[in-house]
LOTIZA-227885 format. One record per residue (C-alpha): x negated, y, z. Coordinates in nm, 3 decimals. Example, Ala and Ser with C-alpha at 12.3 -4.5 7.8 and 13.67 -1.06 7.14 Angstrom:
PT_-1.230_-0.450_0.780
PT_-1.367_-0.106_0.714
***
This chain:
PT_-5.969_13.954_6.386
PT_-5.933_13.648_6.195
PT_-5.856_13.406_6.493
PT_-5.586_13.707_6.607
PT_-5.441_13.661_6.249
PT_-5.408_13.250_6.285
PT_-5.314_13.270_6.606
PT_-5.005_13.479_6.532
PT_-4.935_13.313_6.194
PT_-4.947_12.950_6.413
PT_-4.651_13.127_6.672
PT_-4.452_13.254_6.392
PT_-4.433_12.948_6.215
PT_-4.302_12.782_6.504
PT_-4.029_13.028_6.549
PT_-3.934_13.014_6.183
PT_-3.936_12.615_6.184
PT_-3.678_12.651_6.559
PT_-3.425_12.858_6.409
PT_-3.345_12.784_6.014
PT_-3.106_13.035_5.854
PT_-2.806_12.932_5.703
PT_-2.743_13.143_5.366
PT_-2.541_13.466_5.391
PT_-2.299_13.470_5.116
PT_-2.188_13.847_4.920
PT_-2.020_13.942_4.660
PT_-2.181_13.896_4.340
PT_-2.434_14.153_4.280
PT_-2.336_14.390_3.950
PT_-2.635_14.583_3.754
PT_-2.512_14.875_3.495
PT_-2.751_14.858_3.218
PT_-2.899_15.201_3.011
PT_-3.144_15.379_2.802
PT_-3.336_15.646_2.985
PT_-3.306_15.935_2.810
PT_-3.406_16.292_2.882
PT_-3.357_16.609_2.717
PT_-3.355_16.495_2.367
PT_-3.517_16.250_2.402
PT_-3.768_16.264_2.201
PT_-4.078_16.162_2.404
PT_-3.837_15.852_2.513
PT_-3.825_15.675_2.270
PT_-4.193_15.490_2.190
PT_-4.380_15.171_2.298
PT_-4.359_15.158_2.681
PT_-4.450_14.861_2.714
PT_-4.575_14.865_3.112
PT_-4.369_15.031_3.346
PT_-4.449_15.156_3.737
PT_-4.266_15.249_4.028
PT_-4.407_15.458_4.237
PT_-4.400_15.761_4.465
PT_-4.647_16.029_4.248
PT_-4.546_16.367_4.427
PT_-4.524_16.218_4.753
PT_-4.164_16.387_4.810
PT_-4.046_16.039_4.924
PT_-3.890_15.884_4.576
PT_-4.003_15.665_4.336
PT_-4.083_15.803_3.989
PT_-4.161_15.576_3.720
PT_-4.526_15.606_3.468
PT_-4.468_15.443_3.116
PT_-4.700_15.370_2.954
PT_-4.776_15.527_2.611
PT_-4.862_15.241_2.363
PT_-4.899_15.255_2.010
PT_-4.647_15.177_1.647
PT_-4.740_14.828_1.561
PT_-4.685_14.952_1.214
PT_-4.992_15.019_1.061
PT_-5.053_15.362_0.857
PT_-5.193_15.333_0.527
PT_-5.471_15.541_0.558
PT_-5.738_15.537_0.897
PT_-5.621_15.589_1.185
PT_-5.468_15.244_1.175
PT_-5.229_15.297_1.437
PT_-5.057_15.593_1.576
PT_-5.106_15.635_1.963
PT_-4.832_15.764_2.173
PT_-4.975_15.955_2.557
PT_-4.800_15.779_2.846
PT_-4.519_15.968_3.009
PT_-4.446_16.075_3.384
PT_-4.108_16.099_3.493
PT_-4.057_16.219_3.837
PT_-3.705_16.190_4.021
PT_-3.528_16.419_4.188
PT_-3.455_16.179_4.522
PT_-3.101_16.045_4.328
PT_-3.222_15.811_4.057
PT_-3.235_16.165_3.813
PT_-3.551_16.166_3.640
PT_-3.740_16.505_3.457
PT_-4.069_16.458_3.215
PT_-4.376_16.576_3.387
PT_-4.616_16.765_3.139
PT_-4.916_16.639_3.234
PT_-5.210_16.786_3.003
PT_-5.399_16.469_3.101
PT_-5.188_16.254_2.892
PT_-5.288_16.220_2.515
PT_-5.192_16.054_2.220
PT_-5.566_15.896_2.130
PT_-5.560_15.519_2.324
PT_-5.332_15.241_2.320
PT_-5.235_15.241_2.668
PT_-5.122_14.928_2.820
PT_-5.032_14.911_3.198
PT_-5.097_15.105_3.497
PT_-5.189_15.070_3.871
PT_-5.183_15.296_4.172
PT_-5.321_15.291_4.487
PT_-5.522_15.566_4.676
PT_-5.843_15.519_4.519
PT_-6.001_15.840_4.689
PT_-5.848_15.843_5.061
PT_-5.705_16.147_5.044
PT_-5.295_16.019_5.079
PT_-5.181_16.039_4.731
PT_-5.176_15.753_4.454
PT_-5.412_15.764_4.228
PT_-5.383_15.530_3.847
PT_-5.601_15.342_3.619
PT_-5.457_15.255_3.295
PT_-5.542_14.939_3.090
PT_-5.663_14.988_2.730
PT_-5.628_14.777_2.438
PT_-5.795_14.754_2.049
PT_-6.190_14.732_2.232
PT_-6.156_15.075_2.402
PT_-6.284_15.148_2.732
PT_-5.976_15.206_3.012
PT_-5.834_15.515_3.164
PT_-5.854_15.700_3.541
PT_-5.642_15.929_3.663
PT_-5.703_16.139_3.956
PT_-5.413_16.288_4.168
PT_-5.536_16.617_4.280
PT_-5.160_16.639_4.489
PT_-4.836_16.717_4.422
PT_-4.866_16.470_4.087
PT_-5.038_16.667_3.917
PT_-5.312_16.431_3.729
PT_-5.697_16.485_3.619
PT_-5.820_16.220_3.324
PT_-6.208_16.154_3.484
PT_-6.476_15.896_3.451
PT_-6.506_15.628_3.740
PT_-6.824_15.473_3.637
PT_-6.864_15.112_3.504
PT_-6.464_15.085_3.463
PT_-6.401_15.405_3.243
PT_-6.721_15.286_3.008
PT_-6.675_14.923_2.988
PT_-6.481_14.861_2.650
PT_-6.261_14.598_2.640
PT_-5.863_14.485_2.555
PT_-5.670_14.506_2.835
PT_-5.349_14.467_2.865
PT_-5.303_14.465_3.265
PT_-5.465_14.620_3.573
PT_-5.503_14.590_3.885
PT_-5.621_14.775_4.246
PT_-5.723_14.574_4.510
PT_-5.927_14.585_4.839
PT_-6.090_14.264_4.743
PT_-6.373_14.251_5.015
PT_-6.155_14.400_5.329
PT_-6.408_14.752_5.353
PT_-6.089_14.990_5.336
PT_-6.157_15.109_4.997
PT_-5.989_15.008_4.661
PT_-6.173_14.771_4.420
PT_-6.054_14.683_4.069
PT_-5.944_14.463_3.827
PT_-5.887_14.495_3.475
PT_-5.849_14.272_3.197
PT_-5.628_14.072_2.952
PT_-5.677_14.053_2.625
PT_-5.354_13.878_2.599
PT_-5.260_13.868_2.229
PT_-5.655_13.955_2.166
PT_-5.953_13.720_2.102
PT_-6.041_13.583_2.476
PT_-6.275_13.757_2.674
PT_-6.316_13.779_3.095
PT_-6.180_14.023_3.336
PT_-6.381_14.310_3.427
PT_-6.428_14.334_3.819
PT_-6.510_14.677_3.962
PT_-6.685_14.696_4.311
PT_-6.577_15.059_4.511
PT_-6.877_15.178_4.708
PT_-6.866_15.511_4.803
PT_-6.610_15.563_4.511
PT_-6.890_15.450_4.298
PT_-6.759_15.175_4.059
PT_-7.020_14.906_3.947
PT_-6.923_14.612_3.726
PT_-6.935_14.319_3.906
PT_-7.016_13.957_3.702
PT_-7.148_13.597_3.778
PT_-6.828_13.564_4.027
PT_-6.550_13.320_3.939
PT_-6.293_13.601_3.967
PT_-6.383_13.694_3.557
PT_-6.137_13.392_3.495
PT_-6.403_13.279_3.197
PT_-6.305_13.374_2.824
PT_-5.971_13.349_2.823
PT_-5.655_13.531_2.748
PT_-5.534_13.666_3.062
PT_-5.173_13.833_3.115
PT_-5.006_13.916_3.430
PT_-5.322_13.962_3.736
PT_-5.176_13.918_4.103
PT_-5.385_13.994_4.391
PT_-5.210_13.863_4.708
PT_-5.231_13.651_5.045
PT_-5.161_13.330_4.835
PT_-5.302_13.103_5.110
PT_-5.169_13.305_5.426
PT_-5.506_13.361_5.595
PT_-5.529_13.704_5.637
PT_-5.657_13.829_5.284
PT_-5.592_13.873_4.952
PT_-5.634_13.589_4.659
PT_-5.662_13.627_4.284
PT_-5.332_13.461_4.065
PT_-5.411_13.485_3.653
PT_-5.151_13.362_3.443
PT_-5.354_13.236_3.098
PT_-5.176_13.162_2.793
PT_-5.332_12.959_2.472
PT_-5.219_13.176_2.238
PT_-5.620_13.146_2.077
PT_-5.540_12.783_1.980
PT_-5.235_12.827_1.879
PT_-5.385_13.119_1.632
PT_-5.642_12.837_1.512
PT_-5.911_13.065_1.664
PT_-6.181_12.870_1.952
PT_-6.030_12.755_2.260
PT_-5.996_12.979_2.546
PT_-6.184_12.877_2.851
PT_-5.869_12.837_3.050
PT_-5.499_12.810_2.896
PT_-5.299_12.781_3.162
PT_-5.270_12.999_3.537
PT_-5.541_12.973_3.767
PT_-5.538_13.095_4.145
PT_-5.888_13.180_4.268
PT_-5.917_13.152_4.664
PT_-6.080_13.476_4.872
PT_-6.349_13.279_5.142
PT_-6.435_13.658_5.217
PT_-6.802_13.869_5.129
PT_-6.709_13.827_4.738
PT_-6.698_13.401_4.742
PT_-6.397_13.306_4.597
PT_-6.312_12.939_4.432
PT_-6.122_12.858_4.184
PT_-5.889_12.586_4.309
PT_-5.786_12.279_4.190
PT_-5.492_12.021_4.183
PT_-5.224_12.330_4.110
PT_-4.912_12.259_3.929
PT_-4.953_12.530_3.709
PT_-5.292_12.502_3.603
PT_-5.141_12.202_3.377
PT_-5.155_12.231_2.996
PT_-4.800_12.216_2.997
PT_-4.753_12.579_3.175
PT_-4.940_12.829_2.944
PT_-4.807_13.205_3.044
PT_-4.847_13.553_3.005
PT_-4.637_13.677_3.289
PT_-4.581_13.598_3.673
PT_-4.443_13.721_4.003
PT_-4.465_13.603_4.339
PT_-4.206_13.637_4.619
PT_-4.128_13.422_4.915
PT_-3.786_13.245_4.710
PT_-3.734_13.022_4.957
PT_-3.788_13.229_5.333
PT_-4.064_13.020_5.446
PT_-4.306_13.250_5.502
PT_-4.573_13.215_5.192
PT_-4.558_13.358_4.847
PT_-4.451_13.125_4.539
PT_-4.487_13.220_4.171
PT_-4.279_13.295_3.913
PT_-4.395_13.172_3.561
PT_-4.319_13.320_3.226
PT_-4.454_13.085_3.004
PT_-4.608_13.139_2.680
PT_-4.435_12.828_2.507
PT_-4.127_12.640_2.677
PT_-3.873_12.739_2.956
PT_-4.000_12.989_3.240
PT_-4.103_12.766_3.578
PT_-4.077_12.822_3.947
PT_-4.402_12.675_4.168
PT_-4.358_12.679_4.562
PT_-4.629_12.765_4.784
PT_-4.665_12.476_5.080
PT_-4.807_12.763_5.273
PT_-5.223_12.682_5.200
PT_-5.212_12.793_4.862
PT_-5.132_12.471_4.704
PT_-4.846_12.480_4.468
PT_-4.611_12.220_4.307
PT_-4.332_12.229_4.036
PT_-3.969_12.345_4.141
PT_-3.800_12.099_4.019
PT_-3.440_12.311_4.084
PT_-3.549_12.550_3.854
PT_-3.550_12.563_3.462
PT_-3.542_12.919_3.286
PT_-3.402_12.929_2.919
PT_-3.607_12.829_2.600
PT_-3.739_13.139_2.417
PT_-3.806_13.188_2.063
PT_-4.118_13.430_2.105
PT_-4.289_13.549_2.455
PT_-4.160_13.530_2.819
PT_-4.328_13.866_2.889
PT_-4.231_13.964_3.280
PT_-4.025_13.936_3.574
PT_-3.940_14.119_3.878
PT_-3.853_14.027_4.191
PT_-3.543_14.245_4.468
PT_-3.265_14.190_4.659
PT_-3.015_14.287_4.440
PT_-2.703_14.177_4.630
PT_-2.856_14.259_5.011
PT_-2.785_13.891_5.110
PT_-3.195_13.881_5.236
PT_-3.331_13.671_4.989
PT_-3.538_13.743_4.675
PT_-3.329_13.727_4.331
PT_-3.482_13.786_4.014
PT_-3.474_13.996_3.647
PT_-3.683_13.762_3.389
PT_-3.747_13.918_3.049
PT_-3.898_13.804_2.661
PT_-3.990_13.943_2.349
PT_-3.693_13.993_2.125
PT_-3.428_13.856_2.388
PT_-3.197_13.976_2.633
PT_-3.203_14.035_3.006
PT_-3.192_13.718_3.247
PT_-3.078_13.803_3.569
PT_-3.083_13.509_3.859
PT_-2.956_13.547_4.178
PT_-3.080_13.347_4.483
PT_-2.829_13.123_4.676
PT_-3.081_13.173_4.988
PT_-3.208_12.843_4.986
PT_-3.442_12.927_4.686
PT_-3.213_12.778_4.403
PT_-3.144_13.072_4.094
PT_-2.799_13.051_3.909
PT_-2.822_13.283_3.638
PT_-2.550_13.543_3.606
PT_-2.300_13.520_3.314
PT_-2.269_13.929_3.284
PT_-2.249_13.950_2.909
PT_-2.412_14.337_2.900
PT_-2.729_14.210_3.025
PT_-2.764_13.908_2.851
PT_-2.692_14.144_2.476
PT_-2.909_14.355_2.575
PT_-3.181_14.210_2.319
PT_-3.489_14.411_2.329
PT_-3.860_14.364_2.270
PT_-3.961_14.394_2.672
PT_-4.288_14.369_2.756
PT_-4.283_14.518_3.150
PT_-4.040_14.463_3.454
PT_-4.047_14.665_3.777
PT_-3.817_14.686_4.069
PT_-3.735_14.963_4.312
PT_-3.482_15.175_4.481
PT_-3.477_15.460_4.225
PT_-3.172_15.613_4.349
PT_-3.204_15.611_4.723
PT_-2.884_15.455_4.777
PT_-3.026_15.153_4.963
PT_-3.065_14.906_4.701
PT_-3.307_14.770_4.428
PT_-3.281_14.887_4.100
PT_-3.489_14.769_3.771
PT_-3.693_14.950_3.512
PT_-3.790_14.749_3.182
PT_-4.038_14.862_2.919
PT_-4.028_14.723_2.632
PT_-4.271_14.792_2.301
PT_-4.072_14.732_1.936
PT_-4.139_14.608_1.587
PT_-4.051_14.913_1.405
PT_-4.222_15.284_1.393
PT_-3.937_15.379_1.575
PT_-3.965_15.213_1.879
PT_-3.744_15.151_2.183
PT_-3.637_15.311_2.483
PT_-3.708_15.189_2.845
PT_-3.410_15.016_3.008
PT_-3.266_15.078_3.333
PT_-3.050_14.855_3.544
PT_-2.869_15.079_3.819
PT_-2.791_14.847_4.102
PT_-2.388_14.903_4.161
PT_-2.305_14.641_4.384
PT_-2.065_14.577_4.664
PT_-2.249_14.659_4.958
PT_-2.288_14.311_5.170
PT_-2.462_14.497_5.499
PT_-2.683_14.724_5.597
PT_-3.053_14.789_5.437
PT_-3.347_14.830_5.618
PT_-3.616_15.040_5.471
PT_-4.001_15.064_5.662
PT_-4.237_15.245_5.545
PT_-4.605_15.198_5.622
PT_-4.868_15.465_5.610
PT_-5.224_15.412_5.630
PT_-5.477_15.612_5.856
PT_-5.510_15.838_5.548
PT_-5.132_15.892_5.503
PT_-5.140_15.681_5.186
PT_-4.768_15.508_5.143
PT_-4.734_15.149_5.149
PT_-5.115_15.068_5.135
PT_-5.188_14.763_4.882
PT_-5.238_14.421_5.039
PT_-5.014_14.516_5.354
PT_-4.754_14.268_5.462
PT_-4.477_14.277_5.674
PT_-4.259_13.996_5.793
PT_-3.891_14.103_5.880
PT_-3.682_13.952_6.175
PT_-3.347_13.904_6.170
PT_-3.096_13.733_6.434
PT_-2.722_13.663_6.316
PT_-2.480_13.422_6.399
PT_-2.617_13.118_6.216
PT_-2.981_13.188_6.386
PT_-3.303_13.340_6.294
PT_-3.461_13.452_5.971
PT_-3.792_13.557_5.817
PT_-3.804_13.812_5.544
PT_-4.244_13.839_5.390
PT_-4.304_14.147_5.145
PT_-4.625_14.197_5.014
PT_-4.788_14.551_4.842
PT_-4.943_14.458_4.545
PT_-5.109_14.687_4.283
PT_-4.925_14.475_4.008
PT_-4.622_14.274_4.047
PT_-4.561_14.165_3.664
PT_-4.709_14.163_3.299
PT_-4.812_14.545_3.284
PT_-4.589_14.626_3.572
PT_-4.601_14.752_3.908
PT_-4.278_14.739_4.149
PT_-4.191_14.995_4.433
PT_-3.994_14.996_4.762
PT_-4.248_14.702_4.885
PT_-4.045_14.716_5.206
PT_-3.709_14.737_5.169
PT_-3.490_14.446_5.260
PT_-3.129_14.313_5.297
PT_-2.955_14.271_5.610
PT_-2.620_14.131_5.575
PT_-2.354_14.213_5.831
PT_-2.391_14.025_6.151
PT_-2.757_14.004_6.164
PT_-2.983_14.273_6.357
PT_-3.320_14.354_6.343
PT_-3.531_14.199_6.613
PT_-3.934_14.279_6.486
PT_-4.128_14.384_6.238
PT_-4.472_14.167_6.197
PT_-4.665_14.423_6.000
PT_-5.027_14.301_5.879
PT_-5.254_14.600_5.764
PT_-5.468_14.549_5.466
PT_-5.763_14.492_5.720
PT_-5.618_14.244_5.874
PT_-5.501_14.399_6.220
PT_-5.170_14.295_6.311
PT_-4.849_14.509_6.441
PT_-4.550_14.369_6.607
PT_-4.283_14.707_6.599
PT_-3.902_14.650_6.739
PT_-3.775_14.973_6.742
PT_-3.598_14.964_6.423
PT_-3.306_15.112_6.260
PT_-3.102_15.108_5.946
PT_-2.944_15.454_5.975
PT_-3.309_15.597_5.883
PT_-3.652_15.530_5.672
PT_-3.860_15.344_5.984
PT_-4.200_15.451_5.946
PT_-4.496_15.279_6.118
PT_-4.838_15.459_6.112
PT_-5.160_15.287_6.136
PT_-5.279_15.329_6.476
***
C-alpha cells in the first residue's frame, strides 16, 4: 500500500510542477464580527477558552463545544477557583445555534480543549476533554443523536496531569483512534501522555519520543508532515519555565517528530523552528503556498508570529515574506479557510489581550493583513480559533474562544463570513466504512482546470487544528469562476487511495469508503 501511495504522490507531483496556477483574484473577503449569545445569555458568558467545530447530532451542520474553564480570580476561601461545565451548542443547519443540556457537563474541572473523532466505530463523534490544575482528563461518549455519557477510558481518564490541548489520532494505521493529551502550557513542564486504543482499551504508552520530554507543550498537530502516507507529530513548545525563573524545559521551541510506522517515530533535526528564537504556544498547518505539503503557522510565545514552508519531506525553513505583528502578552491560536473562495488558504491569527488579525492569501503564499478596523478593536483575551462553515452558505466562518481576567469573563466571538461570492464552492464529504464523517488523518487533494492552467488544493482532517481548537468543514474549498473540477485524490486514513471525478458544486459530494 505504501509503494501505491509513492507511486501516485511521484505522478501528481509531476502534474502539479507541468501546469502552475496563476492566482485568481476576488473581491476582498469581509467578516462581520459578534458575541454569541443565547437566550440570556447567561451560560455565555465564561472562560471558553478552546473552541470545536464539529457535526455532534449528525444532522449534517457543524455545532460548536466550548469549553468550560474556570475564573482566574481566586475565591477567598477553598475551592480556589470556580469551575464553569463546558457548553454544547447545536445549530439549526443556518449558522442559529440552541444550548444543549447535557447532564454530563459539570461545573467541578477546569476544562481546557476538546477533540472528536469516532473513538467507538459506531458513526458518531465522540470527545475527550483536556484538564488542567493536576486533574485527570475527561471522555465523553456519544450514545447518538448528541446526546453525551461522561465515562472512564482507562489510563487516559486516570492519568492526572495539566493539559491544556488534546488530541485523537490513528497513530499506528490499525483503524482505531489513539490519543494524545498534554500541555501544561502556562504549568510547570511535564510530557505528553500517549494513549494506545486496543480493543477500546486505553493503555499509557511511555519510553517513545512522542512524550516531547518535560516541556511546556501548547498547540499538538498530528498530520502527514512528510507526505508519505501517514500521520507525524508537530508540538509547538514555549519557554515560558525560564522565563518564570523556574528549571529549563527540556525543549523550548517546536519540535516535529517523524512516524517510521509500528510506534518508531524520530524526532528530527535541522528545522527552522526548533531554533531558540521561535518559542510558541500555538500553530496551524495548511498548504499556504499550493504545493502539495503542509507548512506551519507559528504563534510565538515572545516576538512576531512566523510562517515555515514545508519542502515536501518534512523539512522546514523560515518564510522570509512573512512577519506577524509584535504582541505584548501570548500569540495563543490561529485558524486556517478560504475566506474569499479564491482557492488558497488565508488566515485568522489571535493573542491574549489583542485584537483579531485577519490575513488574506494573494495565492502565491504571501499574507497582507486586512485593514478592517472592527476586527482589529476587537481586543479580547482569545485563547482558541476554529474555522468552519457554520451557516451552510458555502463559505468559512470563524469561532474564537477566548478566557478573561475578570470573574466575569468573556463571550466567544464569531466572525460570519459575508463576502462577495468569487465562484462556486465545492463541498466533499468523506465517510468512513463505519459512517463516521470526515475520518481524522484523511486527505484529499482537489483538481481544478481554469484558464491560466491547473491547480492543487491538499486538506487534511486533523483532531486539532490550533491551541485548544479543533476546525470543521475539512473539505470544503474555493473554486473561483472559470475553473472546473477535474478529480478528487482522496487518501483514507489507512492509506488506500481514491481518485473520484464525478463532482459537483450544486450539491454536498459524498465519497464512501469502499
Amino acid at each position: 500500500m505504501r509503494l501505491l501511495f509513492l507511486a501516485s504522490l511521484a505522478v501528481s507531483a509531476v502534474a502539479c510542477a507541468s501546469a502552475p496556477q496563476e492566482p485568481v483574484r476576488c473581491a476582498a473577503p469581509r467578516l462581520v464580527v459578534s458575541d454569541l449569545i443565547v437566550g440570556d445569555g447567561s451560560l455565555d458568558r465564561g472562560f471558553p477558552g478552546g473552541v470545536s467545530l464539529v457535526d455532534v447530532d449528525d444532522d449534517g451542520d457543524l455545532d460548536l463545544m466550548a469549553t468550560g474553564g474556570y475564573s482566574p480570580v481566586a475565591n477567598p476561601t477553598p475551592p480556589r477557583y470556580t469551575y464553569r461545565a463546558n457548553v454544547l451548542y447545536l445549530n439549526d443547519g443556518a449558522g442559529n445555534f440552541a444550548h444543549s443540556e447535557q447532564s454530563a457537563f459539570t461545573p467541578d474541572n477546569p476544562h481546557s480543549g476538546s477533540t472528536w473523532g469516532d473513538v467507538d466505530n459506531d458513526g458518531d463523534l465522540d470527545a475527550f476533554v483536556g484538564v488542567q490544575h493536576g486533574r485527570p482528563d475527561v471522555f465523553y461518549r456519544n450514545l447518538g443523536f448528541g446526546r453525551l455519557a461522561r465515562e472512564d477510558l482507562g489510563d487516559a481518564t486516570t492519568t492526572r496531569g495539566s493539559n491544556f490541548a488534546a488530541s485523537w489520532v490513528d497513530i499506528d494505521g490499525d483503524g482505531d483512534l489513539d490519543l494524545t493529551s498534554g500541555g501544561p502550557t502556562l504549568e510547570m513542564p511535564a510530557p505528553l501522555l500517549i494513549y494506545r486504543n486496543d480493543a477500546g482499551n486505553f493503555a499509557r504508552v511511555t519510553g517513545t519520543p512522542l512524550e516531547n520530554g518535560n516541556s511546556n507543550a501548547g498547540a499538538i498537530l498530528w498530520a502527514d508532515f512528510d507526505n508519505d502516507g501517514d500521520v507525524d507529530l508537530f508540538v509547538a513548545n514555549s519557554d515560558i519555565a525560564r522565563q518564570s525563573n523556574i528549571a529549563p524545559a527540556e525543549y523550548e521551541s517546536s519540535q516535529l517528530y517523524r512516524n517510521d510506522g509500528a510506534w518508531l517515530f524520530v524526532r528530527t533535526q535541522g528545522q527552522a523552528f526548533s531554533e531558540a528564537a521561535h518559542p510558541a504556544v500555538g500553530a496551524a498547518a495548511g498548504d499556504i503556498d499550493g504545493d502539495g505539503d503542509l507548512d506551519v503557522y507559528l504563534s510565538q510565545f515572545r516576538g512576531p508570529d512566523r510562517i515555515f514552508l514545508n519542502d515536501g519531506a518534512g523539512q522546514f525553513s523560515l518564510d522570509p515574506r512573512f512577519t506577524g505583528p509584535e504582541h505584548e502578552e501570548l500569540s495563543t491560536a490561529a485558524a486556517f479557510g478560504d475566506a474569499d473562495g479564491d482557492g488558497d488558504l488565508d488566515l485568522v491569527q489571535v493573542a491574549y489581550g489583542e485584537g483579531i488579525g485577519f490575513w488574506i492569501n494573494d495565492g502565491r503564499g504571501q499574507f497582507v493583513r486586512s485593514d478592517d478596523t472592527a476586527l482589529a478593536s476587537r481586543v479580547r483575551h482569545y485563547w482558541g480559533a476554529a474555522s468552519g462553515d457554520i451557516d451552510n452558505d458555502g463559505d468559512v466562518d470563524f469561532v474564537l474562544g477566548s478566557w478573561g481576567e475578570t470573574a466575569a469573563g468573556e463571550y466567544i466571538t464569531l466572525l460570519r463570513n459575508e463576502s462577495t461570492p468569487c465562484g462556486r464552492p465545492l463541498r466533499i464529504e468523506l465517510r468512513n466504512g463505519y459512517g463516521a464523517r470526515d475520518p481524522l488523518g484523511a486527505r484529499v487533494t482537489l483538481i481544478t482546470r481554469g484558464p491560466n492552467g491547473e491547480r492543487r488544493q491538499l486538506r487534511e482532517a486533523m483532531g486539532q487544528s490550533s491551541m485548544r481548537s479543533q476546525s470543521g468543514s475539512a473539505f470544503l474549498f474555493g473554486m473561483p469562476r472559470g475553473e472546473r473540477a477535474v478529480a478528487a485524490e482522496v487518501r483514507w486514513p489507512d492509506g488506500r487511495m481514491e481518485r473520484v471525478t464525478r463532482l459537483s458544486s450544486d450539491r454536498v459530494n459524498v465519497i464512501r469508503a469502499e
